[in-house]
PAKE-404923 format. One record per residue (C-alpha): residue in three letters; x, y, z; residue number from 1. Coordinates in nm, 2 decimals. Example, Ala and Ser with C-alpha at 12.3 -4.5 7.8 and 13.67 -1.06 7.14 Angstrom:
{r=Ala, c1=1.23, c2=-0.45, c3=0.78, k=1}
{r=Ser, c1=1.37, c2=-0.11, c3=0.71, k=2}
***
This chain:
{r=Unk, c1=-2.29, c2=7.67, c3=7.62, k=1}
{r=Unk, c1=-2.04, c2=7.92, c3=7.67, k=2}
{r=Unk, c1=-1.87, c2=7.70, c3=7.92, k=3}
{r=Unk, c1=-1.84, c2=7.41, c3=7.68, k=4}
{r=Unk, c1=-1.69, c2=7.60, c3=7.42, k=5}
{r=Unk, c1=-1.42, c2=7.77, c3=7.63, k=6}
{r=Unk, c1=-1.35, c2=7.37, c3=7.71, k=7}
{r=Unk, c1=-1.30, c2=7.27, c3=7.36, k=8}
{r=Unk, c1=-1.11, c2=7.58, c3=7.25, k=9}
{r=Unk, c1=-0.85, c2=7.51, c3=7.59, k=10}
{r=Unk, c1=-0.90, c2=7.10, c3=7.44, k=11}
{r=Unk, c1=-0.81, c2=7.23, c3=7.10, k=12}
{r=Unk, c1=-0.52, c2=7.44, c3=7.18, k=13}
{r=Unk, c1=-0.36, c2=7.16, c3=7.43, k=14}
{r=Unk, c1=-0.34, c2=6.93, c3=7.13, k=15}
{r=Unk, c1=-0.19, c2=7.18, c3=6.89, k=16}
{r=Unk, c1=0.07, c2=7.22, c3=7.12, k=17}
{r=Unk, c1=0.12, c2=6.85, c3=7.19, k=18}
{r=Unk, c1=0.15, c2=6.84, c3=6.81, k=19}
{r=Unk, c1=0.42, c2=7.10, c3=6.74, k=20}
{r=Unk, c1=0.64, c2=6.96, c3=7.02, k=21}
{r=Unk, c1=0.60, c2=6.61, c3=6.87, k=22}
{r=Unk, c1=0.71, c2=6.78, c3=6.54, k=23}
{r=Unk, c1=1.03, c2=6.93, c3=6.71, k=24}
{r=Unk, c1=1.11, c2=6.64, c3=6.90, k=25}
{r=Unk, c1=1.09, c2=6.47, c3=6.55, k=26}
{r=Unk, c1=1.30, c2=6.69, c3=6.37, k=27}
{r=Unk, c1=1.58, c2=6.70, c3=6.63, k=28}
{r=Unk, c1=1.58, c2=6.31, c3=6.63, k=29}
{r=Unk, c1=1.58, c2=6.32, c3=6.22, k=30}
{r=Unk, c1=1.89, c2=6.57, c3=6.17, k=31}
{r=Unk, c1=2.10, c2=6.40, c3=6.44, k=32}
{r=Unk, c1=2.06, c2=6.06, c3=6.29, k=33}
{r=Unk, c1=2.14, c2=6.26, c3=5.92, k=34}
{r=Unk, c1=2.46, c2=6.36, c3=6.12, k=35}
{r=Unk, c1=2.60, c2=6.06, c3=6.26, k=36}
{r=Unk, c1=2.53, c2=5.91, c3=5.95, k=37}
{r=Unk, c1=2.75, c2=6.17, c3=5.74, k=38}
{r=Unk, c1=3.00, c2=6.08, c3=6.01, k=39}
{r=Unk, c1=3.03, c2=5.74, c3=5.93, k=40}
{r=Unk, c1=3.03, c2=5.74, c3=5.56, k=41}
{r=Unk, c1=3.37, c2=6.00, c3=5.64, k=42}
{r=Unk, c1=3.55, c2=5.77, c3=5.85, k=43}
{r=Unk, c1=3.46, c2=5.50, c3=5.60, k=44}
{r=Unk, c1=3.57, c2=5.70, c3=5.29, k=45}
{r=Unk, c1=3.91, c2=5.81, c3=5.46, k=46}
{r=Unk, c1=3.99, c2=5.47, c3=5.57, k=47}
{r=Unk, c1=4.22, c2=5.27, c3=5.36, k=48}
{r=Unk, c1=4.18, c2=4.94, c3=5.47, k=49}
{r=Unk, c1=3.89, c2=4.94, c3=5.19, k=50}
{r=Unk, c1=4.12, c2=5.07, c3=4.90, k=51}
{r=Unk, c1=4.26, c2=4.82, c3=4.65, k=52}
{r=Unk, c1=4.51, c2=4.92, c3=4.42, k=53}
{r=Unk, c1=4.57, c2=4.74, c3=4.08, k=54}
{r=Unk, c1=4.91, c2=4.70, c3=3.98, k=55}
{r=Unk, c1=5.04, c2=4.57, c3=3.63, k=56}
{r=Unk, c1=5.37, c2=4.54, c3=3.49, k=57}
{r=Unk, c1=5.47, c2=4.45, c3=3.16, k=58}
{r=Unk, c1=5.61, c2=4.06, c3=3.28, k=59}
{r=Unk, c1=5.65, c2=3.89, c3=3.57, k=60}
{r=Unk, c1=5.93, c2=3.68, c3=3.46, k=61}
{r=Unk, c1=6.27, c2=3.87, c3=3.51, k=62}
{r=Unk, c1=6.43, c2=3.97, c3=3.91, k=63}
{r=Unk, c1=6.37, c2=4.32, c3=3.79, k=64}
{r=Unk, c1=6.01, c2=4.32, c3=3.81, k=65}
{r=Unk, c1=5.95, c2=4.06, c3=4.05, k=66}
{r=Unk, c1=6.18, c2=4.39, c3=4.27, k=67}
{r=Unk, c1=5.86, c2=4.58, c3=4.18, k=68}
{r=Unk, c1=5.63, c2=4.36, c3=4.36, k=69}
{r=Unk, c1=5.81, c2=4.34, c3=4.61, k=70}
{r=Unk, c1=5.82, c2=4.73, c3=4.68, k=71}
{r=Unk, c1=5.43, c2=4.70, c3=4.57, k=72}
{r=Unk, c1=5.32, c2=4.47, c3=4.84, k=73}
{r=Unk, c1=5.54, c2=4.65, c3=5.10, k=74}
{r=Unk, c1=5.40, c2=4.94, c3=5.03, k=75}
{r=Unk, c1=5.00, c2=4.79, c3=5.05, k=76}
{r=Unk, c1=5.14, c2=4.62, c3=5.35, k=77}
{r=Unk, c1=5.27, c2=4.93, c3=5.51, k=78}
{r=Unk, c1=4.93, c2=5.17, c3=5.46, k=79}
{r=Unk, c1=4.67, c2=4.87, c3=5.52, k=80}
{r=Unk, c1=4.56, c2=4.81, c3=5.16, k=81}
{r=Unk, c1=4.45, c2=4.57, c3=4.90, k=82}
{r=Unk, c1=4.71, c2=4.53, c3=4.57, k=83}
{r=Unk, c1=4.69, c2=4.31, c3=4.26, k=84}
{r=Unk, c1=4.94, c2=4.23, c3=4.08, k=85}
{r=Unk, c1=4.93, c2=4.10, c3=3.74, k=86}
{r=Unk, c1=5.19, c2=4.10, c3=3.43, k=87}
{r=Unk, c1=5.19, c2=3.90, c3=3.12, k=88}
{r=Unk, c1=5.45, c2=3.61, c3=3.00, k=89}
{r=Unk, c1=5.65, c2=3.82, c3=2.82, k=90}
{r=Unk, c1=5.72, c2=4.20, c3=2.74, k=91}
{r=Unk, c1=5.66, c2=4.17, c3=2.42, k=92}
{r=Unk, c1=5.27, c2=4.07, c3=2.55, k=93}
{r=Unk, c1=5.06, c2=4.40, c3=2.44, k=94}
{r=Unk, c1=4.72, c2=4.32, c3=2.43, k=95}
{r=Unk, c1=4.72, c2=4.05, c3=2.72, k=96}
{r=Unk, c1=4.85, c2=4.32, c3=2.93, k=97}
{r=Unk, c1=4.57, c2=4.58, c3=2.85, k=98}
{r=Unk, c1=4.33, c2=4.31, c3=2.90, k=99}
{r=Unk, c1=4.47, c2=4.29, c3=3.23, k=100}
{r=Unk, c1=4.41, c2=4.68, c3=3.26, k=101}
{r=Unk, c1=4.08, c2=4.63, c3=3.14, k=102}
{r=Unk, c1=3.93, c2=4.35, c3=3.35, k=103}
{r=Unk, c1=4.09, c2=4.59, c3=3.72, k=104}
{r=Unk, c1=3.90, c2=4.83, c3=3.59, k=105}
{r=Unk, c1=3.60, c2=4.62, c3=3.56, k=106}
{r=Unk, c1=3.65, c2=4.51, c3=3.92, k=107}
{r=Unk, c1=3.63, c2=4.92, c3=4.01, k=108}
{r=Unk, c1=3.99, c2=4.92, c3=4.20, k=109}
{r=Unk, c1=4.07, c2=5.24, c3=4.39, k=110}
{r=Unk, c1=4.37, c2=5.31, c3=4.14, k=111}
{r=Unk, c1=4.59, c2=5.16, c3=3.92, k=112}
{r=Unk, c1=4.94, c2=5.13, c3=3.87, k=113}
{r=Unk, c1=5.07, c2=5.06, c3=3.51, k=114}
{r=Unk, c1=5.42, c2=5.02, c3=3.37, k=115}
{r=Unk, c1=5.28, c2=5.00, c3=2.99, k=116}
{r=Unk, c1=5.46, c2=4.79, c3=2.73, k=117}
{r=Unk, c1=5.30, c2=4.99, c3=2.45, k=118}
{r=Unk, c1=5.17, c2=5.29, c3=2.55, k=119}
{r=Unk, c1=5.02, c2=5.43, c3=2.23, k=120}
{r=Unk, c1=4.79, c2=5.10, c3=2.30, k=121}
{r=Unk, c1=4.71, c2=5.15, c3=2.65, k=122}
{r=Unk, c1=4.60, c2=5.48, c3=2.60, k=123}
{r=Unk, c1=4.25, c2=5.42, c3=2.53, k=124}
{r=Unk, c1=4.17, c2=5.22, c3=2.85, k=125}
{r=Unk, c1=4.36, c2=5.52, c3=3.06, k=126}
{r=Unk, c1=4.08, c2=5.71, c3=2.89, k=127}
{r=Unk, c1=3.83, c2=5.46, c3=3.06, k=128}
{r=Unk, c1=3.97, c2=5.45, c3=3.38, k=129}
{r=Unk, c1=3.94, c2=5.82, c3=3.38, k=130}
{r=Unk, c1=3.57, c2=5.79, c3=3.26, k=131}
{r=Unk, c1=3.54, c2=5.60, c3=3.62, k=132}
{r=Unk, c1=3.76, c2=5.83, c3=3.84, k=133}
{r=Unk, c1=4.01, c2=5.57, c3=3.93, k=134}
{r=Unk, c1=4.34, c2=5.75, c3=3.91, k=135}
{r=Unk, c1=4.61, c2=5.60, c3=3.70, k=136}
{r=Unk, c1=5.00, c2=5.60, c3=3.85, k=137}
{r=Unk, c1=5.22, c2=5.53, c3=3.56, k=138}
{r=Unk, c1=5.59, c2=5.37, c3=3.70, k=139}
{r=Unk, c1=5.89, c2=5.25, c3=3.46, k=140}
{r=Unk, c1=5.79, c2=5.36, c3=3.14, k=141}
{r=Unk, c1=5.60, c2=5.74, c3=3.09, k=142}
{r=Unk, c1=5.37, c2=5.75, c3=2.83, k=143}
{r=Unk, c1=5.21, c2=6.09, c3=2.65, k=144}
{r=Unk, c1=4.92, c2=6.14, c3=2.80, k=145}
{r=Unk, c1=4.79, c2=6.46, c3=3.02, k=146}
{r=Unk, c1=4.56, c2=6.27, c3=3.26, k=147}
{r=Unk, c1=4.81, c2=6.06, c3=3.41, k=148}
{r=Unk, c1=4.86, c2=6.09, c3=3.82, k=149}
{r=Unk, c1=5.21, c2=6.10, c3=3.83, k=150}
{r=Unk, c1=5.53, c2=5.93, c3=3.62, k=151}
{r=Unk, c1=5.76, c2=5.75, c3=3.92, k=152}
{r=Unk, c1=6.04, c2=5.60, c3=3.77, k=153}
{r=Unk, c1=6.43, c2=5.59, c3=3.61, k=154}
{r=Unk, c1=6.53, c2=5.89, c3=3.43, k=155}
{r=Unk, c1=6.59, c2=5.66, c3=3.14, k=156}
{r=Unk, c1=6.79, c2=5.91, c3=2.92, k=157}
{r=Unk, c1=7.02, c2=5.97, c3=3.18, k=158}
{r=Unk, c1=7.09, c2=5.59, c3=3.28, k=159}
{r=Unk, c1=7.17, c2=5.56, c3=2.89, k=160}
{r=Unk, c1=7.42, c2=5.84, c3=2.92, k=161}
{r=Unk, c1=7.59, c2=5.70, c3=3.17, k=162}
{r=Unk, c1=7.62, c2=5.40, c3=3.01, k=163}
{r=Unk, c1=7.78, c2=5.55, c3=2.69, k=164}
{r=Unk, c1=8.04, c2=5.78, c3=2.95, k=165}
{r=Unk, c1=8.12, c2=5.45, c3=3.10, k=166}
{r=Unk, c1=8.19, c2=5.26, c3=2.78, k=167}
{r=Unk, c1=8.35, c2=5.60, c3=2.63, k=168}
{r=Unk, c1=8.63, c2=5.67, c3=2.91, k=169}
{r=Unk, c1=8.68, c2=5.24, c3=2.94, k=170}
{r=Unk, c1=8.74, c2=5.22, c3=2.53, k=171}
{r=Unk, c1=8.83, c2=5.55, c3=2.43, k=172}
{r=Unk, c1=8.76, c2=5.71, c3=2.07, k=173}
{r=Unk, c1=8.71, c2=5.51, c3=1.76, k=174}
{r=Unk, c1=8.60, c2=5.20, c3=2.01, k=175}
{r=Unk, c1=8.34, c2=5.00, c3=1.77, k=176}
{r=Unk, c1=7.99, c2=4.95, c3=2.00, k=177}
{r=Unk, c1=7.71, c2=4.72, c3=1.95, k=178}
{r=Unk, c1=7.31, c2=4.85, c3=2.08, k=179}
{r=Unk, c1=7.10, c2=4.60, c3=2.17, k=180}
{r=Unk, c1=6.77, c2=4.74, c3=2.26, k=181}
{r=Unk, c1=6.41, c2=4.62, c3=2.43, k=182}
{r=Unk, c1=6.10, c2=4.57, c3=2.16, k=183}
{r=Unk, c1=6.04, c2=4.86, c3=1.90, k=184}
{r=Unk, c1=5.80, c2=5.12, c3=2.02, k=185}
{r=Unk, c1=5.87, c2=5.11, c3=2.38, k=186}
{r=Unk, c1=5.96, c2=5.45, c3=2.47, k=187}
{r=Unk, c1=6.17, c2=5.33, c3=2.80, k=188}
{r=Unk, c1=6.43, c2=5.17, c3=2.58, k=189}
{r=Unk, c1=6.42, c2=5.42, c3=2.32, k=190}
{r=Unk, c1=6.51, c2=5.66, c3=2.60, k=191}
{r=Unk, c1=6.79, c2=5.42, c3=2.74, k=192}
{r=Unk, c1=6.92, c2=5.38, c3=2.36, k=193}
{r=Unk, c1=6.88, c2=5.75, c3=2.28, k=194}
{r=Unk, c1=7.12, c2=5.85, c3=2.55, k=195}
{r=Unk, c1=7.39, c2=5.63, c3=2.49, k=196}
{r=Unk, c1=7.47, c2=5.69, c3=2.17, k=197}
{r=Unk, c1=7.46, c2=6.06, c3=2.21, k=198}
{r=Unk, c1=7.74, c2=6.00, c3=2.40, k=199}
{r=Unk, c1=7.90, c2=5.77, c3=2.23, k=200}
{r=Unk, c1=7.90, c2=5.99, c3=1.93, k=201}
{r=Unk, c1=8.03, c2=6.29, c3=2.10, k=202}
{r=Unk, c1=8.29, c2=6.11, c3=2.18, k=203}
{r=Unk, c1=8.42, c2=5.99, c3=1.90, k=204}
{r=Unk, c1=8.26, c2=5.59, c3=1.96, k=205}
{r=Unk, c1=8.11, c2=5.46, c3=1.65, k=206}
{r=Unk, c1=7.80, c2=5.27, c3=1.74, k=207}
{r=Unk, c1=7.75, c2=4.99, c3=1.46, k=208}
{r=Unk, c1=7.41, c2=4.86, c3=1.48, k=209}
{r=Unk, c1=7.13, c2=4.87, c3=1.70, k=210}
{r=Unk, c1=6.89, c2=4.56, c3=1.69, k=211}
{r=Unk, c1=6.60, c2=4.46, c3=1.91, k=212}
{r=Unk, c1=6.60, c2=4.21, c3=2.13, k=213}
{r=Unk, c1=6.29, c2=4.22, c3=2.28, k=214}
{r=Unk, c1=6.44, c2=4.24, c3=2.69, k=215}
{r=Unk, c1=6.44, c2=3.84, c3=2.67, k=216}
{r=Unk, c1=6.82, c2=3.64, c3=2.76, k=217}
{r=Unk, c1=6.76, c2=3.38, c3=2.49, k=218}
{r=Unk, c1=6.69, c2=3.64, c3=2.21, k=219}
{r=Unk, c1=6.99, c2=3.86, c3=2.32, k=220}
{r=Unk, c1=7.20, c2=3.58, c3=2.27, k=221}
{r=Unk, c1=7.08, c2=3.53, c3=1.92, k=222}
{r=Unk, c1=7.10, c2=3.85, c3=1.84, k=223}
{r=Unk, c1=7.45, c2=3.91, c3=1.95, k=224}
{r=Unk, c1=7.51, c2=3.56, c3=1.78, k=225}
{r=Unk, c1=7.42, c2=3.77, c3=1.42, k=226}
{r=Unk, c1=7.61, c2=4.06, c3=1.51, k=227}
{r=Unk, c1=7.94, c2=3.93, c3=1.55, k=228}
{r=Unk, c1=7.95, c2=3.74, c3=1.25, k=229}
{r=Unk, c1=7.87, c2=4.10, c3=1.09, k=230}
{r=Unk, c1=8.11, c2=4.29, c3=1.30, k=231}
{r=Unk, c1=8.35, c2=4.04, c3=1.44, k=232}
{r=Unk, c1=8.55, c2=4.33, c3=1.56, k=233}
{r=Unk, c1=8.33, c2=4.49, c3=1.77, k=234}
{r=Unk, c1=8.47, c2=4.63, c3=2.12, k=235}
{r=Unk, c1=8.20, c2=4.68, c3=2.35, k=236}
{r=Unk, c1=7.79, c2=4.62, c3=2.37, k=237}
{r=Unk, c1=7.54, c2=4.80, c3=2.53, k=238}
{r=Unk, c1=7.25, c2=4.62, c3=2.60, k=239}
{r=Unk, c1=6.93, c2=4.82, c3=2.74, k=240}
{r=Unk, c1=6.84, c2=4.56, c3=2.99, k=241}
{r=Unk, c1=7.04, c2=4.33, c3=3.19, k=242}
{r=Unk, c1=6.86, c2=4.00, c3=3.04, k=243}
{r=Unk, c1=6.96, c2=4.09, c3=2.74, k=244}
{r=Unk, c1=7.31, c2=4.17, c3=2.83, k=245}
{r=Unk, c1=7.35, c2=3.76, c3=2.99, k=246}
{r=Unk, c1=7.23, c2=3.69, c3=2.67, k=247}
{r=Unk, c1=7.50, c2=3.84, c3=2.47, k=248}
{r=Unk, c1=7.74, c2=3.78, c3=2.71, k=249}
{r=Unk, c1=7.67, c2=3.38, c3=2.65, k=250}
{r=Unk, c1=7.73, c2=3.49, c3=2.29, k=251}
{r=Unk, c1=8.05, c2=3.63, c3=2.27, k=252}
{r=Unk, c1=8.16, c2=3.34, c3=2.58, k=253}
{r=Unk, c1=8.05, c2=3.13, c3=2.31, k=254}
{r=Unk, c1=8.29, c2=3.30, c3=2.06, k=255}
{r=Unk, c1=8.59, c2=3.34, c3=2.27, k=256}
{r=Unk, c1=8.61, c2=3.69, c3=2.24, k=257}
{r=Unk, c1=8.69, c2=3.94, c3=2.49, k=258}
{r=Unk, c1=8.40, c2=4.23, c3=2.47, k=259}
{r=Unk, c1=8.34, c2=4.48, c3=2.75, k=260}
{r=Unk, c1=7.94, c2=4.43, c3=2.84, k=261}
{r=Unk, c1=7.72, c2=4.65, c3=2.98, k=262}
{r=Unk, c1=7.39, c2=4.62, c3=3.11, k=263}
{r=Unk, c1=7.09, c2=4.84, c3=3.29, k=264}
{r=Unk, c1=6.86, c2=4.73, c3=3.56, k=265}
{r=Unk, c1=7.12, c2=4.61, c3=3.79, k=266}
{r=Unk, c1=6.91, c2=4.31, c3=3.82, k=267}
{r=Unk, c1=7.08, c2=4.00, c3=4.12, k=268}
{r=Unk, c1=7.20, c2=3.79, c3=3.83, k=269}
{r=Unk, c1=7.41, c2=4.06, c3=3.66, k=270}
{r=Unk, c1=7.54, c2=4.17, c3=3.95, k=271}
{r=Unk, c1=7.66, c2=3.83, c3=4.02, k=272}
{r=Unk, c1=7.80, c2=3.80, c3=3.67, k=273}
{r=Unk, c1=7.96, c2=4.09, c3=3.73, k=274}
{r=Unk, c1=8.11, c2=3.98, c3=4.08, k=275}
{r=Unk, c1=8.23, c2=3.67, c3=3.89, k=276}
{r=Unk, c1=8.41, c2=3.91, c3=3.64, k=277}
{r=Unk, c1=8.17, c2=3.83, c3=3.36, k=278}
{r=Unk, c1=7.96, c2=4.11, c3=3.29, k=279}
{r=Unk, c1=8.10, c2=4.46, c3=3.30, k=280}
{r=Unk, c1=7.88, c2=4.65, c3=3.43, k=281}
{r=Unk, c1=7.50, c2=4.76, c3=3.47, k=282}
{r=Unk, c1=7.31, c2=5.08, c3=3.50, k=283}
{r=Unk, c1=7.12, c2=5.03, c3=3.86, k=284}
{r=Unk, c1=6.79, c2=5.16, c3=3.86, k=285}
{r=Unk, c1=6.59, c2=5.04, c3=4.22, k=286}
{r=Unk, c1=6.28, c2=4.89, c3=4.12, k=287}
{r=Unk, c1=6.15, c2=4.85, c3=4.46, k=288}
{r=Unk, c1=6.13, c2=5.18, c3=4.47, k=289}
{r=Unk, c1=5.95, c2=5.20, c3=4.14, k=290}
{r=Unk, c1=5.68, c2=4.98, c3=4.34, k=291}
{r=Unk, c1=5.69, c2=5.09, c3=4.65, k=292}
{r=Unk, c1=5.61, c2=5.46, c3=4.57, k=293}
{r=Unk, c1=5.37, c2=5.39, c3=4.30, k=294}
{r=Unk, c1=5.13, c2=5.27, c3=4.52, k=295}
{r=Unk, c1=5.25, c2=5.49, c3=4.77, k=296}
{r=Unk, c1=5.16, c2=5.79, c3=4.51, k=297}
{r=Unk, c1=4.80, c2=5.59, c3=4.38, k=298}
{r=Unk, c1=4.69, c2=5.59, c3=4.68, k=299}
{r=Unk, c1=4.70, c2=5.97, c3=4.79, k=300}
{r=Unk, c1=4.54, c2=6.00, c3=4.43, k=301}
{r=Unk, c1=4.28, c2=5.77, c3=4.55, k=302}
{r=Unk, c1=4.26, c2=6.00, c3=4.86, k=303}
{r=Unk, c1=4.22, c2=6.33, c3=4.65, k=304}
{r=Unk, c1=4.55, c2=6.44, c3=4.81, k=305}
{r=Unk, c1=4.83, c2=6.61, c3=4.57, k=306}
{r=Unk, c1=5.10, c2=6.38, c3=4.40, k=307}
{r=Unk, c1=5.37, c2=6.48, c3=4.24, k=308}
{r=Unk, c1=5.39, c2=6.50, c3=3.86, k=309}
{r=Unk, c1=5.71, c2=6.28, c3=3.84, k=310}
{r=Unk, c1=5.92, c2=6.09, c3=4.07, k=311}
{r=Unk, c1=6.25, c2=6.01, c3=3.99, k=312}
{r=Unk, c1=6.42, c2=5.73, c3=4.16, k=313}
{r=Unk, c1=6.76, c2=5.76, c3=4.01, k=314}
{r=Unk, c1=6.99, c2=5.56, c3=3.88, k=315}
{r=Unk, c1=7.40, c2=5.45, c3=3.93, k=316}
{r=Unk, c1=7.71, c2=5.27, c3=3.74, k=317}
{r=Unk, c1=7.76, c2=4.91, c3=3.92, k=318}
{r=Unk, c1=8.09, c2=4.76, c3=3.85, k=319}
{r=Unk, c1=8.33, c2=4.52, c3=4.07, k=320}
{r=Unk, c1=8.40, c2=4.80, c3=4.29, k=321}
{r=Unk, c1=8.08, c2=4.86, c3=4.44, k=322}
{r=Unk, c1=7.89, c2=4.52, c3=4.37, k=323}
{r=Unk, c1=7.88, c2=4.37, c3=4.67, k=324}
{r=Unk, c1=7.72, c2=4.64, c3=4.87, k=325}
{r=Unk, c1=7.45, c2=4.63, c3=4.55, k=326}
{r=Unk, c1=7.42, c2=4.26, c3=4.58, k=327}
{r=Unk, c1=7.38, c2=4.28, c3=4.98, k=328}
{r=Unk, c1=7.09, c2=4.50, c3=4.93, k=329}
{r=Unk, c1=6.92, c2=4.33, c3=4.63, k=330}
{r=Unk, c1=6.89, c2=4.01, c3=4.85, k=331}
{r=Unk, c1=6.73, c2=4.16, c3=5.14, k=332}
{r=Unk, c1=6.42, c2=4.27, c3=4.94, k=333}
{r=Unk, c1=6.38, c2=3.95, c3=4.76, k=334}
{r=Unk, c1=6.45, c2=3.76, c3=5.03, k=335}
{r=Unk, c1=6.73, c2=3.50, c3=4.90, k=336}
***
């Protein structure tokens, strides 16, 4: 009897063994497979090939921005990404444009990149991007809001200074001046117009009118039409985007009178108006730039890694003298 119990006990004990080094073996098997696993969802989440970057501009029909998504796709090109980019008919376009916002953010991009037309409007859907982590890098126009990635763009104020120091020394004081300015409420222009006529002011210039032309060629033209049968004596117009500037200039070619011009963007087809000896000059900003690092900057965001707060990509007078090195550049990145 004695014998037969000692058997079971040794039976007993064998299997308990068996058991615990089964459990072991289990457990060893279960955190290894829990490691390679955490491994792989790393690699996956660091890789960029799987980011896609939403980019939207306030139109897609002017050189300028079409110089944006250019830089844009170079730079999702470059680091191996995904980019969209969208912009509706015309600047003037608010809420196709946030639509536009709204529907990227719907398809849960990686980050977005926004040049807003209005940004008082756009604000709101900022505030849902946010709600869904996907950073938002805001290029070309800045807009008042705290959550924003990063601002990369012209330093707008100072591109409208130089414009008014340019018109200043080439009319001297008591020079009569003509504004004409993008659509009411957009902050870039505001800046642009702001700065100019400080200077203009200061010295001595007296600035006549500013009107609205809402960045389009046909509407400068009309515009500029109106003003010089109010101020037919008018020296010089400043005109806060080059479109707008061709447009007046067809105006006052129109007219027969001989009025200095100046744009800002330094856009191909003022620089070739001003090669040609038509257009004075234009405030250069680099827009490819503007794209390039926007999505350079959304994608760090993406990334978790620090971006900073603003990005200025600078800006400089164009005139005859230093067009055709401005020109020579211009057509390598669109390609013409």
């Amino acid at each position: 009897m004695h014998k037969r119990m000692l058997v079971a006990m040794c039976i007993l004990i064998l299997s308990l063994l068996v058991l615990a080094g089964c459990g072991g073996k289990t457990q060893n098997v279960s955190t290894g497979e829990k490691a390679n696993t955490s491994r792989q969802q790393t690699q996956s989440s660091s890789g960029s090939n799987s980011m896609h970057v939403g980019v939207i501009v306030k139109a897609l029909n002017s050189d300028y921005w079409r110089m944006v998504e250019a830089g844009a796709k170079d730079a999702a090109s470059k680091l191996g990404i995904e980019v969209t980019v969208l912009g509706p008919a015309g600047e003037t376009q608010v809420t196709e444009q946030v639509s536009m916002i709204e529907d990227l953010i719907t398809k849960k991009v990686s980050a977005l990149v926004v040049a807003p037309s209005q940004p008082s409007s756009a604000i709101p859907t900022f505030e849902r991007a946010k709600a869904q982590n996907i950073p938002v890098v805001l290029i070309d126009t800045d807009a008042n809001w705290d959550s924003k990635v990063s601002f990369v763009g012209t330093g707008n104020y100072v591109g409208g200074k130089q414009a008014g120091e340019f018109l200043a020394k080439q009319l001297g004081k008591g020079a009569k001046v003509a504004i004409l300015r993008g659509a009411l409420g957009d902050p870039t222009h505001d800046e642009r117009a702001n700065g100019a006529i400080e200077v203009l002011k200061a010295e001595g210039l007296n600035v006549v009118t500013v009107q609205p032309a809402n960045s389009e060629r046909q509407m400068g033209m009309s515009v500029m039409e109106n003003i010089l049968q109010a101020n037919p004596d008018i020296q010089g117009v400043y005109a806060t985007n080059d479109e707008m500037a061709l447009g007046a200039l067809r105006a006052i070619e129109a007219a027969k009178k001989n009025i200095l011009v100046v744009g800002f963007d330094g856009s191909p087809d003022a620089l070739k108006s001003i090669k040609d000896g038509k257009l004075t000059a234009s405030i250069a900003q680099n827009p490819y730039n503007i794209g390039y690092m926007g999505v350079e900057a959304a994608i760090k965001a993406a990334k978790r890694e620090n971006v900073e707060k603003r990005i200025d990509t600078g800006t400089k007078v164009v005139t005859k003298d230093n067009v055709e090195e401005e020109l020579t550049r211009l057509a390598k990145i669109l390609g013409k």
